[in-house]
C-alpha positions in Angstrom: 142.2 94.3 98.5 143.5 91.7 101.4 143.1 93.2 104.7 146.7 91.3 107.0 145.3 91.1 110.2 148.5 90.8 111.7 149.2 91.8 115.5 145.2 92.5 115.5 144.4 90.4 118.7 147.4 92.1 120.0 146.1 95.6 119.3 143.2 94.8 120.5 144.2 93.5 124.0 146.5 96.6 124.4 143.7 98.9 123.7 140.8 96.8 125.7 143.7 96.9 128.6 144.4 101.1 128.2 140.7 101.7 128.1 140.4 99.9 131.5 137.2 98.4 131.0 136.4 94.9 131.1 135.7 92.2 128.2 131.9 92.8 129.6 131.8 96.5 129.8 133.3 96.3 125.7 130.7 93.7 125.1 127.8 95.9 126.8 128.7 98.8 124.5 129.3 97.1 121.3 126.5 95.0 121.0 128.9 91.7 120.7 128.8 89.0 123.0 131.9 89.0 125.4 132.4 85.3 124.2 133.0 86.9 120.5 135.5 89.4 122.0 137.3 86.9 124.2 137.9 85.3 120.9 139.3 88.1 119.3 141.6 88.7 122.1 142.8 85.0 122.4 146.9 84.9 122.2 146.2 82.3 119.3 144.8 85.2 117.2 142.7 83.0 114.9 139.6 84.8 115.2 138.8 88.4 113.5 136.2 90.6 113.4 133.6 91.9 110.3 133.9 94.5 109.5 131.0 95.8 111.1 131.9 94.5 114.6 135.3 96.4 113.7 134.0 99.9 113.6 132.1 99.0 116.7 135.3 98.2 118.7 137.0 101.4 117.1 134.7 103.8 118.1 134.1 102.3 121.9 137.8 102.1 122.5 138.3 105.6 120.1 140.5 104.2 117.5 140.0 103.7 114.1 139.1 100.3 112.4 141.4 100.6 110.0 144.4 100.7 112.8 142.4 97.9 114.8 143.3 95.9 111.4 146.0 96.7 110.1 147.9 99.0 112.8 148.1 101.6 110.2 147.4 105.2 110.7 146.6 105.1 115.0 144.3 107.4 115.8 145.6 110.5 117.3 143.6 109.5 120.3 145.7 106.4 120.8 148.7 108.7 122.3 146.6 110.0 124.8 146.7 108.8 128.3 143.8 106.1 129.2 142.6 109.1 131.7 142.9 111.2 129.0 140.4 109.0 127.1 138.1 108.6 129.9 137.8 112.3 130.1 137.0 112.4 126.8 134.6 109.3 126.8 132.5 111.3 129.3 132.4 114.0 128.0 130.8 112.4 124.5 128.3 110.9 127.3 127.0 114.6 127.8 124.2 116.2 126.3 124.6 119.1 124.3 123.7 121.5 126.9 125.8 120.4 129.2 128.7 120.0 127.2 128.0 123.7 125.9 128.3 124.2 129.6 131.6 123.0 130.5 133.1 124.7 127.7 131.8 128.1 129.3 133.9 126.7 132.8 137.0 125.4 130.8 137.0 128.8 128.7 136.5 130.5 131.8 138.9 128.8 133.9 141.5 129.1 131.1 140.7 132.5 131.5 141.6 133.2 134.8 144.8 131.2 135.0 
């Protein structure tokens, strides 16, 4: 199977841009050098990612490779609102106890509403 990477530098800029974190800040969390992810971004879209360094964009900017790719199947996480993402994104940064935590507040605040 042929992946078409297609529109792929353009999803990716559109994403990078939603997230609201800089080409360094991606680069920091990935584990690939902001000059590798400049090229992936360039409007001449003639560099693409492994496959590897694909999953590792998805899952920082909470996508899914395959939609990075091929802009099949988005995530359902790519109609939320880039504060909605954050949000989200700090939340995963919890630990367990304190996201067990915040559930007991949401719950509770959901509660009293």
């Amino acid at each position: 199977m042929t992946l078409k990477f297609a529109g792929f530098n353009q999803r990716l800029r559109e994403l990078i841009e939603e997230s609201g974190k800089t080409h360094k800040e991606i680069a920091a969390e990935t584990g690939i050098s902001k000059n590798i992810i400049d090229s992936y971004t360039s409007k001449n879209g003639s560099s693409h990612p492994s496959a590897e360094n694909a999953i590792r964009l998805a899952k920082v900017l909470g996508t899914t490779a395959e939609y990075l790719m091929t802009g099949n199947n988005p995530s359902p996480f790519t109609a939320l609102s880039p504060e909605q993402k954050r949000l989200i994104q700090n939340i995963d940064a919890l630990s367990d106890r304190d996201k067990s935590i915040l559930k007991v507040i949401i719950q509770s605040f959901i509660k009293i509403k």
